[in-house]
Residue frames as qw, qx, qy, qz and C-alpha x, y, z in Angstrom:
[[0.484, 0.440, 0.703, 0.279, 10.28, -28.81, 15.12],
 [0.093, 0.891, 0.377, -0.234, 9.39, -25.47, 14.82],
 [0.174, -0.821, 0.410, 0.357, 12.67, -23.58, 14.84],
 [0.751, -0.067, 0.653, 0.067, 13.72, -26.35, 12.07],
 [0.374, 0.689, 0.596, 0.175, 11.20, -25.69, 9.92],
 [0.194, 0.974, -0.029, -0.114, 11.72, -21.78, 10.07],
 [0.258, -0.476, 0.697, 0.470, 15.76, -22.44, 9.56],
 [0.527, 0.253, 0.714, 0.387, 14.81, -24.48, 6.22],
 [0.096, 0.854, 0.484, -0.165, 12.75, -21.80, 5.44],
 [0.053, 0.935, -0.307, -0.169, 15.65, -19.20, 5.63],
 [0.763, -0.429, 0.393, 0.282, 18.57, -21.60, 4.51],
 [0.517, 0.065, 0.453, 0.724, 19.55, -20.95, 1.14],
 [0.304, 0.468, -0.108, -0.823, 19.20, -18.17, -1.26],
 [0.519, 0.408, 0.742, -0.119, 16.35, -18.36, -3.20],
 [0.293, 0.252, 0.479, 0.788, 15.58, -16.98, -6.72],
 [0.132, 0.035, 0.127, -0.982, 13.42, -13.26, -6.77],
 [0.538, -0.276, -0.701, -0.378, 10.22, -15.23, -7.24],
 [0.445, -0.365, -0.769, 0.279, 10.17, -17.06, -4.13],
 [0.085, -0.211, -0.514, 0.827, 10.15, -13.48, -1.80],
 [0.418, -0.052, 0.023, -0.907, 7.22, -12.31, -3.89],
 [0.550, -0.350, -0.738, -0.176, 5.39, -15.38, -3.36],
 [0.398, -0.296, -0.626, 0.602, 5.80, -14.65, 0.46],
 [0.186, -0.078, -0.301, 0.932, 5.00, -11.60, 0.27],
 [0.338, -0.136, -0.662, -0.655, 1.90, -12.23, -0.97],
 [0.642, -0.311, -0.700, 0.045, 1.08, -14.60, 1.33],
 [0.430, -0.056, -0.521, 0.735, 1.80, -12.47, 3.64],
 [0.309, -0.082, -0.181, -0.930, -0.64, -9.41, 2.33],
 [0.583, -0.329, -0.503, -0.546, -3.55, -12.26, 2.51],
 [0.526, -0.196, -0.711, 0.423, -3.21, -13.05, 6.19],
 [0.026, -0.308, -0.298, 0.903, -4.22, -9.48, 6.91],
 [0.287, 0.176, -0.267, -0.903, -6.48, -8.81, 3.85],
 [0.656, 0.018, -0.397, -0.641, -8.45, -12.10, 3.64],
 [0.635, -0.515, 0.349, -0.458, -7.68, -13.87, 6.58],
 [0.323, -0.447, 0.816, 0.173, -5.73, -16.97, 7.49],
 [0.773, 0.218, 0.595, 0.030, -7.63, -19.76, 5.25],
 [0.466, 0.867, -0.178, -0.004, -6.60, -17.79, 1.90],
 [0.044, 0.821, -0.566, 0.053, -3.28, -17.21, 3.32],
 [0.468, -0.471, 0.748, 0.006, -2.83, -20.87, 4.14],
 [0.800, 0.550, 0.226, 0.076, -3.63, -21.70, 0.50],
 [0.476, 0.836, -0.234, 0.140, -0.79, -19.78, -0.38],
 [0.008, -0.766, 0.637, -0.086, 1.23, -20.58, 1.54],
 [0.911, 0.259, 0.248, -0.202, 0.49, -24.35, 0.64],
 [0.713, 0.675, 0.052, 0.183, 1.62, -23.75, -2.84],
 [0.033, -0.840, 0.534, -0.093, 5.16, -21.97, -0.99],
 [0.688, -0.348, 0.625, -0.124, 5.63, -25.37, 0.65],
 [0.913, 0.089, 0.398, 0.001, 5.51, -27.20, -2.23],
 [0.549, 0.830, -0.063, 0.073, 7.70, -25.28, -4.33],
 [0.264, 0.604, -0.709, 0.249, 10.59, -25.83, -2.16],
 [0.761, 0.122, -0.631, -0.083, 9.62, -29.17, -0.89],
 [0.283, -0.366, 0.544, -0.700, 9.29, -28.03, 2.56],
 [0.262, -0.185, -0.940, -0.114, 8.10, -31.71, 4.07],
 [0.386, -0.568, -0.439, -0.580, 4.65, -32.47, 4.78],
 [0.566, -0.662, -0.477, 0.117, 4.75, -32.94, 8.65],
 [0.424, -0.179, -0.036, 0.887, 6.47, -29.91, 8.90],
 [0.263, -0.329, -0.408, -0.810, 3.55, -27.98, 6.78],
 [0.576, -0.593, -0.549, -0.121, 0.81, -30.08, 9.02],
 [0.545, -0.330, -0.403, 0.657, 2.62, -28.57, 12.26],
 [0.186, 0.105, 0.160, 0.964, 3.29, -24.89, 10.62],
 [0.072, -0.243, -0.272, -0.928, -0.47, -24.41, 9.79],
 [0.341, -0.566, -0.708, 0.249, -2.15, -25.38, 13.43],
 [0.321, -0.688, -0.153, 0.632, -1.42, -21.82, 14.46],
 [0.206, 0.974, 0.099, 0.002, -1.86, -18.19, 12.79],
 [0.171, -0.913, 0.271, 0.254, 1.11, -17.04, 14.54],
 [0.628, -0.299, 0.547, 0.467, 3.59, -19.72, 13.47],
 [0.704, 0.316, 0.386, 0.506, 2.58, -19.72, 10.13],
 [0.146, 0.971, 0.119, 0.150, 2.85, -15.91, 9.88],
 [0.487, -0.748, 0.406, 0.195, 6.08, -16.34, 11.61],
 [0.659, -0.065, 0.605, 0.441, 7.43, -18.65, 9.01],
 [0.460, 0.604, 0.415, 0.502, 6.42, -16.36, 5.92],
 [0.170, 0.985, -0.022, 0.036, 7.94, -13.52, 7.31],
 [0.574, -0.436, 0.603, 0.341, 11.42, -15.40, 8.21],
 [0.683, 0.019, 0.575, 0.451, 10.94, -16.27, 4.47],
 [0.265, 0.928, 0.249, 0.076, 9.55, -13.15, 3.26],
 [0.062, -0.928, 0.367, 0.032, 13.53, -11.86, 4.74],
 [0.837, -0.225, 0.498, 0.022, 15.04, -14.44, 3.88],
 [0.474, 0.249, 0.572, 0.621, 14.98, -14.37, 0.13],
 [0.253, 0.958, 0.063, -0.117, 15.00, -10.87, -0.49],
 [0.674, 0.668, 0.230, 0.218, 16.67, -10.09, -3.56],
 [0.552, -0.150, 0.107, 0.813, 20.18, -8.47, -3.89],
 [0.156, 0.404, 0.486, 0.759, 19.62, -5.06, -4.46],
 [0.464, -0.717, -0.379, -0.356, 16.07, -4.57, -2.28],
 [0.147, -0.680, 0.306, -0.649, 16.62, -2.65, 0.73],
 [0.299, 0.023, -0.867, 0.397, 17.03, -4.74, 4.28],
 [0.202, -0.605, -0.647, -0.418, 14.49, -4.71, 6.27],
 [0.198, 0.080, -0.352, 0.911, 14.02, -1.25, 8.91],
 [0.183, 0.575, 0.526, -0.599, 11.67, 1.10, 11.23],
 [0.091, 0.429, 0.650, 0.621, 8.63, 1.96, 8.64],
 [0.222, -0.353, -0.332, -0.846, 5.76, 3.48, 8.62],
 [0.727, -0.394, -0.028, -0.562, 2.88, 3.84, 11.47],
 [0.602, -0.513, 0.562, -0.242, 4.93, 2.11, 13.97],
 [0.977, 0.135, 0.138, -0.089, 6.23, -1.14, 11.25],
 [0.490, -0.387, 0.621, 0.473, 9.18, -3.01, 9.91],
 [0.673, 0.694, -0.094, -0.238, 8.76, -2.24, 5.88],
 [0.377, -0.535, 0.505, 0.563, 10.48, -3.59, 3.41],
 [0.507, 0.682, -0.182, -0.494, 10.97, -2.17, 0.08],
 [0.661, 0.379, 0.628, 0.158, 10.61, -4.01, -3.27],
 [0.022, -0.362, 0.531, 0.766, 11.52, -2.62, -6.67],
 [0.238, -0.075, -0.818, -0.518, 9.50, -4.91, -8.55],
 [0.501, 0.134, 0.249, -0.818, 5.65, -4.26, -8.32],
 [0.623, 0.082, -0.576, -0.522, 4.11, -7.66, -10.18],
 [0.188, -0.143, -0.853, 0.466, 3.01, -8.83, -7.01],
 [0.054, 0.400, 0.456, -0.793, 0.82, -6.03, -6.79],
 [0.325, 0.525, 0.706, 0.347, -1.25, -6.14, -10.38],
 [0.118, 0.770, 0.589, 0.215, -3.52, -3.78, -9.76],
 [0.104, -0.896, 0.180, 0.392, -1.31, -0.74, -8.30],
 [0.532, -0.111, 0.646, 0.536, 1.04, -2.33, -11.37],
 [0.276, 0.563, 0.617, 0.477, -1.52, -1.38, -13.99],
 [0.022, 0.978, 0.203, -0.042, -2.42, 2.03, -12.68],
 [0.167, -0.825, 0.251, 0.478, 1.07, 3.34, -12.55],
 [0.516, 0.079, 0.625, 0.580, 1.32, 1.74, -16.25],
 [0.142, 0.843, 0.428, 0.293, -1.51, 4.62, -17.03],
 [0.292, -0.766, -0.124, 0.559, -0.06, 7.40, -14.56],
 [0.207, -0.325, 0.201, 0.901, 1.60, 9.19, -17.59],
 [0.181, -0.405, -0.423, -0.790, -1.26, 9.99, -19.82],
 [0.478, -0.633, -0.518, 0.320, -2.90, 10.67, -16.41],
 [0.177, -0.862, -0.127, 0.459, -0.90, 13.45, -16.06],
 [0.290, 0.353, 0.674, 0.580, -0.70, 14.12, -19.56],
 [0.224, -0.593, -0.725, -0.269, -4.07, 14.81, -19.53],
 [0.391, -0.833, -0.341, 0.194, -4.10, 16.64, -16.19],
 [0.217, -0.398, 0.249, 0.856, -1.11, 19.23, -16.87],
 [0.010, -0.422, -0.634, -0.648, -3.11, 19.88, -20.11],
 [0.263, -0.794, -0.440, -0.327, -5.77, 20.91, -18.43],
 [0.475, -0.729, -0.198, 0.451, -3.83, 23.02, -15.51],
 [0.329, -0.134, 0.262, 0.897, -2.09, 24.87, -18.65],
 [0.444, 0.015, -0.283, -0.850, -5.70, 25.81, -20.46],
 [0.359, 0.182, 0.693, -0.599, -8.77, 25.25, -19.06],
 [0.754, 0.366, -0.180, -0.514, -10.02, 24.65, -22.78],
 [0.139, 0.491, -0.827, 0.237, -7.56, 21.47, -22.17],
 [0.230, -0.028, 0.887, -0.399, -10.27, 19.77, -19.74],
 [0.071, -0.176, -0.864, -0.466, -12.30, 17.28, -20.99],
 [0.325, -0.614, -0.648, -0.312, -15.26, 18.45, -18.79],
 [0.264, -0.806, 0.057, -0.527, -16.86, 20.59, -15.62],
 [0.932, -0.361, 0.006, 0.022, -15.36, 17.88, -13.20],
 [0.677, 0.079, 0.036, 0.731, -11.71, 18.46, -14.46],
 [0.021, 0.752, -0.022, 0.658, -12.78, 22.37, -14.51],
 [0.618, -0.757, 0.040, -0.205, -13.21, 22.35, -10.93],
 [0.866, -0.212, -0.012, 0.452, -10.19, 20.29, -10.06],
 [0.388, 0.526, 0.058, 0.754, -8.08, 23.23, -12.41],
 [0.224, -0.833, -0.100, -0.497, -9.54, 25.81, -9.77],
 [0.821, -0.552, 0.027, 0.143, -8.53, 24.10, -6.49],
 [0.783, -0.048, 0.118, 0.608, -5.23, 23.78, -7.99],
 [0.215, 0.710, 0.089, 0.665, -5.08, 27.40, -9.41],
 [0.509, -0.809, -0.064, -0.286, -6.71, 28.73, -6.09],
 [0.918, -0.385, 0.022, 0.090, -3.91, 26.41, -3.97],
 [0.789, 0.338, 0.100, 0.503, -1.28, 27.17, -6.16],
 [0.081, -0.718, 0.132, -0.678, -0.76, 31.22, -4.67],
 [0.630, -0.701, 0.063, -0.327, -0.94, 29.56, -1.52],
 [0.252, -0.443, 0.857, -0.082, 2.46, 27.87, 1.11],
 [0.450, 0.105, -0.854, -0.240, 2.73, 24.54, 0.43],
 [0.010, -0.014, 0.798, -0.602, 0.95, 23.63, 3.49],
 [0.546, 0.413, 0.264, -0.679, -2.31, 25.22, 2.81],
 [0.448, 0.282, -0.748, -0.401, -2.03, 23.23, -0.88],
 [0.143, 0.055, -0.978, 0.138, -2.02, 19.89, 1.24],
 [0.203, 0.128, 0.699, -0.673, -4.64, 21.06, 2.82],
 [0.689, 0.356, 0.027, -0.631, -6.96, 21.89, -0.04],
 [0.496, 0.170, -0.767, -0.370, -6.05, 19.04, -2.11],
 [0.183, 0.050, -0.964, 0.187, -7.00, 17.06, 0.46],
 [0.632, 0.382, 0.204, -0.642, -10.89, 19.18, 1.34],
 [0.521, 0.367, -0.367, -0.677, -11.42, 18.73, -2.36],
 [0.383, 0.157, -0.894, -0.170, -10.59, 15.38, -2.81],
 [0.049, -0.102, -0.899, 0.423, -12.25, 14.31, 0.31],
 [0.442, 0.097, 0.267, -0.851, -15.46, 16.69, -0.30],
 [0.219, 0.274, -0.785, -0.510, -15.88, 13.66, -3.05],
 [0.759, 0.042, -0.278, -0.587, -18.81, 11.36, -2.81],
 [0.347, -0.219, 0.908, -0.083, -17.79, 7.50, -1.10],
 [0.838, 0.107, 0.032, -0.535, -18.74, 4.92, -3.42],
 [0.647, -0.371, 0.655, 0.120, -17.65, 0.86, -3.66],
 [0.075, 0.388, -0.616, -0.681, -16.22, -0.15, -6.44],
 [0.299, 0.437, 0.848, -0.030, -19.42, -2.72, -6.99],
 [0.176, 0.690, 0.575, -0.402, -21.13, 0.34, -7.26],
 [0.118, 0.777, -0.183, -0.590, -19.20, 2.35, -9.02],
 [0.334, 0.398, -0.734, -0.438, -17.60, -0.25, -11.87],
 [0.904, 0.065, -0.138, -0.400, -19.61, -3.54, -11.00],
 [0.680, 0.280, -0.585, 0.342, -16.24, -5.13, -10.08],
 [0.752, -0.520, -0.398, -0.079, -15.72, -6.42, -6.45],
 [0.549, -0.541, 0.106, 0.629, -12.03, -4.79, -6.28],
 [0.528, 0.687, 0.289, 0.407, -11.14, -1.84, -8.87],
 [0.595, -0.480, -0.012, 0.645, -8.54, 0.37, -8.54],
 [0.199, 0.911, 0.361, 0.025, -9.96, 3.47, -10.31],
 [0.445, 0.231, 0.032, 0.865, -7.23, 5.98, -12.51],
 [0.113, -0.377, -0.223, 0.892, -7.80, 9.88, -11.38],
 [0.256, 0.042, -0.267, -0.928, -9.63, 10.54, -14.45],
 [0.406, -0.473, -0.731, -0.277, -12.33, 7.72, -13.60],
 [0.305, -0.351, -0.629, 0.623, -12.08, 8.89, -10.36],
 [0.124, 0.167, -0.030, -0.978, -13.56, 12.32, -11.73],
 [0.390, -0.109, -0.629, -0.664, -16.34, 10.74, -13.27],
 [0.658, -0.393, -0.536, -0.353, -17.66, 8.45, -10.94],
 [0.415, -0.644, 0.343, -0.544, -15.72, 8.74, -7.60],
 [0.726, 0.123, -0.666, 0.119, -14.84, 5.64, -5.71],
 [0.718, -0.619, -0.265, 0.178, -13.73, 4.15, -2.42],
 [0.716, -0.586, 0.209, 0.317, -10.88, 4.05, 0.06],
 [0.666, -0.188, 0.475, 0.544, -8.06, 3.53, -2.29],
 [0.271, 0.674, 0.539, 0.426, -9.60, 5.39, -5.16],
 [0.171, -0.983, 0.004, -0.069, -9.40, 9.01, -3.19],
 [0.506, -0.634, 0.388, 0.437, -5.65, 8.24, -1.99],
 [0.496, 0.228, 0.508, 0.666, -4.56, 7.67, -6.03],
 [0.139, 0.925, 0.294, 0.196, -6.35, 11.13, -6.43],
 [0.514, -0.835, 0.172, 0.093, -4.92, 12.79, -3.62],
 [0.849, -0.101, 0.343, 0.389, -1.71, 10.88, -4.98],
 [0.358, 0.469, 0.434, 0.682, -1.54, 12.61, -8.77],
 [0.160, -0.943, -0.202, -0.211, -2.52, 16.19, -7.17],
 [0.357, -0.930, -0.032, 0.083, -1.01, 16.20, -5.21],
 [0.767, 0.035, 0.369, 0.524, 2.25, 15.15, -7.23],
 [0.282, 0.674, 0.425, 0.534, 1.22, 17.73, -9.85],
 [0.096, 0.928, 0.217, 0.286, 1.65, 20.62, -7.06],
 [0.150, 0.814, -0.537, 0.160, 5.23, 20.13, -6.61],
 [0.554, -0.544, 0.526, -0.346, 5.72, 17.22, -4.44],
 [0.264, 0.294, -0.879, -0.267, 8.38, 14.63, -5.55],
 [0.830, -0.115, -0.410, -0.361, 6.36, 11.15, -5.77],
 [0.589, 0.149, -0.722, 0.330, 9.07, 9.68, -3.93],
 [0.157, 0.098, -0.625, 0.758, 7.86, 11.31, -1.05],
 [0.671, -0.099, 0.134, -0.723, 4.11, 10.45, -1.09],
 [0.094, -0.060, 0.993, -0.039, 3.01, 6.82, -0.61],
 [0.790, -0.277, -0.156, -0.525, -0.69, 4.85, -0.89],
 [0.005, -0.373, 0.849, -0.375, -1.01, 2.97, 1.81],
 [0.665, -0.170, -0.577, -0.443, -3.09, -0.16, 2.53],
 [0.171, -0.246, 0.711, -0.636, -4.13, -0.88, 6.05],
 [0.401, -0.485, -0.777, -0.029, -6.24, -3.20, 8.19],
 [0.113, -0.525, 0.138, -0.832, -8.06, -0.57, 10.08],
 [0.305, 0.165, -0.877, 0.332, -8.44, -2.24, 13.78],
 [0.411, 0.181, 0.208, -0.869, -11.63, 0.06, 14.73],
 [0.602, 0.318, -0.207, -0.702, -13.37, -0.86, 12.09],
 [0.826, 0.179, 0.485, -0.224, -12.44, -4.10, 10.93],
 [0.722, 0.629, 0.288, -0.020, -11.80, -3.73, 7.39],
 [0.679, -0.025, 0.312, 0.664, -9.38, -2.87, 5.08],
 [0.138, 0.920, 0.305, -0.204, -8.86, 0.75, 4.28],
 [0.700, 0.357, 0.193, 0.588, -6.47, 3.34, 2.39],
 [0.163, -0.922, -0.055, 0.346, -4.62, 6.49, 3.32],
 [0.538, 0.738, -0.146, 0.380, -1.71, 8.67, 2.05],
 [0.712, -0.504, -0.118, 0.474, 1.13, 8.81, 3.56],
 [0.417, 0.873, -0.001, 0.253, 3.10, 12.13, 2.92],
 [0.804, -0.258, -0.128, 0.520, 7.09, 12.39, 4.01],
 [0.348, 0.754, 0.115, 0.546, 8.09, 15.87, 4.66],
 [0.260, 0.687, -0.466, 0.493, 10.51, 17.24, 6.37],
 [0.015, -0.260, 0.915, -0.309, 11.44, 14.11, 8.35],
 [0.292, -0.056, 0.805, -0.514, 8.49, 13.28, 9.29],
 [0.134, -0.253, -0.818, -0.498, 5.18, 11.47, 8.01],
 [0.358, 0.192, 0.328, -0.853, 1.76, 12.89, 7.87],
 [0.171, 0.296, 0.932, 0.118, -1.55, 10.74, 6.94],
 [0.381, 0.215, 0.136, -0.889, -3.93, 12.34, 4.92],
 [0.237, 0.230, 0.892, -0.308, -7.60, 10.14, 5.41],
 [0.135, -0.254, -0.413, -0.864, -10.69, 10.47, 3.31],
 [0.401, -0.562, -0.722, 0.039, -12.62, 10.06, 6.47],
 [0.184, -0.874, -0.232, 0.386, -11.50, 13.04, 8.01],
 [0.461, 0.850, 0.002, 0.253, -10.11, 16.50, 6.54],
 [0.230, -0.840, 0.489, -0.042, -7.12, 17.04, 9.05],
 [0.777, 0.332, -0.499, 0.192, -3.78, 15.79, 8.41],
 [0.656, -0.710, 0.253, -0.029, -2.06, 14.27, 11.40],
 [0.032, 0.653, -0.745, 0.135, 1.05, 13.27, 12.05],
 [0.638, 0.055, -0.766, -0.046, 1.93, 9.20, 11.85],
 [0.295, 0.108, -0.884, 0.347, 2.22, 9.14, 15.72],
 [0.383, -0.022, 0.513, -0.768, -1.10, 10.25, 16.35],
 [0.728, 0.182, -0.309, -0.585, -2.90, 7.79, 13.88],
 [0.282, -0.411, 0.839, -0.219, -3.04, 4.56, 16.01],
 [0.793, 0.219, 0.403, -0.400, -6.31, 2.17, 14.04],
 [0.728, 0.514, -0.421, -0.168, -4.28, 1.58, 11.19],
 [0.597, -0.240, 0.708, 0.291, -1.80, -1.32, 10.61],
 [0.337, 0.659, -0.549, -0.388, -0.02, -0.94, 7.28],
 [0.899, 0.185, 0.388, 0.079, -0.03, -3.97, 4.80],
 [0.601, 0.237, 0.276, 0.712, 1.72, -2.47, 1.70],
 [0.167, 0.854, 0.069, -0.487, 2.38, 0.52, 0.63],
 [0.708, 0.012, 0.473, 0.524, 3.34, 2.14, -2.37],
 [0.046, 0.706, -0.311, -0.634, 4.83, 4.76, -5.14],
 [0.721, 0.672, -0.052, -0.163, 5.85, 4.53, -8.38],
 [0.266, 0.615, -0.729, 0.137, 9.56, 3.76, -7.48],
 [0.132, 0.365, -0.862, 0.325, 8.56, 1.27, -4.89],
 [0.720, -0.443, -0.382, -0.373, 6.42, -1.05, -2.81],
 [0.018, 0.410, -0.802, 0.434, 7.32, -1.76, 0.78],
 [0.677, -0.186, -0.696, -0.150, 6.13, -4.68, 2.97],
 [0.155, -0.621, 0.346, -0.686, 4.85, -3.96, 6.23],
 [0.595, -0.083, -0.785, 0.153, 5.44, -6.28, 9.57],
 [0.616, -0.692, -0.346, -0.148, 4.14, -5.44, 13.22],
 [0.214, 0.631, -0.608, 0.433, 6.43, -4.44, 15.08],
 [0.608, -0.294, 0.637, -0.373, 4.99, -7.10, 18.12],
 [0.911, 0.385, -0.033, -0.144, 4.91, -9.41, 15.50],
 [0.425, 0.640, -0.536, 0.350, 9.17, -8.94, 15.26],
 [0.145, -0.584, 0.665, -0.443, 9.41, -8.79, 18.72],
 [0.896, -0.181, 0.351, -0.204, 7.63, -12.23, 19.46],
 [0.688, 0.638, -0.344, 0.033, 10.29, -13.35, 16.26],
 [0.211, 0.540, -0.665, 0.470, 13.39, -12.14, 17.91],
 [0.426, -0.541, 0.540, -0.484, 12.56, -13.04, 21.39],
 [0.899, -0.071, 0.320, -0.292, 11.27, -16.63, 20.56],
 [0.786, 0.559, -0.245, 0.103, 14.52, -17.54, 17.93],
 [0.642, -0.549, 0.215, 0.490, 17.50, -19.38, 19.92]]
């Protein structure tokens, strides 16, 4: 019944909808835990008439149904979108073009250019910044800016990190808020709120976007859901944490597990690798 059900699942091509539905569904299995995720993935079933004792079967078990919405999460990816390969912090990623899955990293990178607008203004003339909070920021970067590119990373990443922690309750009254660099000067923020700093800095002192990421993790220590930066340079990938000031290298950073990540050219979708291997090994 099982193996059936995931072959219907993957049997025809579907229309670019369907994979971001999945992938959705996929994001809330990690981010809000399986009852969410088997609402959504409810509403998948019924959109392609996936029958009901086949649904009742699917959602006894986490694993299956996570197994079936990532068979359909590759399944109906989109001519065009990359296939899916080794990722990030030990995962299978695949990349997405189209970001309206993702709202709220959707709307900030609809602000990113008067973002840095705004910030290049003020890194040409320091009469440019709108306050003492953008003055400082202008220094780091001045100060950093005489220095290898290494030592840069390094201060953008002090500064940013020397920042206050606050939740976004606290800071905007809103239970999730994904907070542009220049609020971020004002009032500071969480997790995800330092990496979109850390992001635009660190963008702004030479380093192509394509080759910095935010990354959303379930952090396995903790519990919770948390946010880092991923930076790709020469070959390799280095995570820089507002919990600690040292950047490490991907294979020494073992509490995360990557949900999404993302740029401005892309989002990618991130699977377990023991998640794959129970896939492959359990598919005649």
């Amino acid at each position: 019944m099982l193996f059936g059900t995931i072959r219907f699942l993957a049997s025809d091509e579907k229309p670019h909808p369907m994979q971001v539905q999945y992938a959705h569904c996929v994001r809330l299995f990690f981010g809000a835990g399986y009852n969410v995720c088997y609402t959504c993935f409810a509403g998948v079933a019924k959109s392609v008439n996936l029958p009901k004792d086949s649904v009742k079967m699917i959602i006894k078990k986490p694993l299956i149904l996570v197994v079936a919405l990532f068979l359909g999460l590759f399944a109906y990816a989109p001519k065009g979108d990359a296939a899916a390969r080794d990722g990030l912090l030990r995962t299978v990623e695949v990349k997405r073009t189209e970001a309206k899955s993702l709202p709220k990293w959707a709307a900030l990178v609809k602000k990113l250019p008067d973002e840095r607008k705004l910030f290049k203004a003020c890194l040409t003339s320091e009469a440019a910044c709108p306050d003492k909070a953008y003055v400082a920021w202008r220094d780091l970067m001045k100060a950093a800016s005489t220095k290898p590119q290494e030592e840069q990373i390094r201060r953008i990443n002090r500064y940013v990190n020397s920042w206050p922690y606050r939740t976004d309750m606290d800071a905007w009254n809103k239970p999730e808020y994904w907070a542009a660099p220049s609020e971020f000067l004002k009032k500071s923020g969480d997790a995800e709120d330092f990496a979109i700093m850390k992001y635009l800095s660190l963008s702004l002192a030479g380093i192509a976007p394509d080759n910095l990421r935010v990354v959303v993790v379930r952090d396995v220590l903790r519990n919770k859901t948390h946010a880092v930066v991923a930076l790709y340079q020469n070959g390799r990938v280095f995570i820089l944490d507002n919990l600690i000031d040292a950047i490490l290298p991907e294979e020494s950073v073992l509490q995360y597990a990557p949900i999404y990540s993302v740029n401005e050219q892309a989002h990618w979708i991130h699977m377990q690798q023991e998640l794959k291997n129970r896939v492959t090994s359990q598919t005649p």
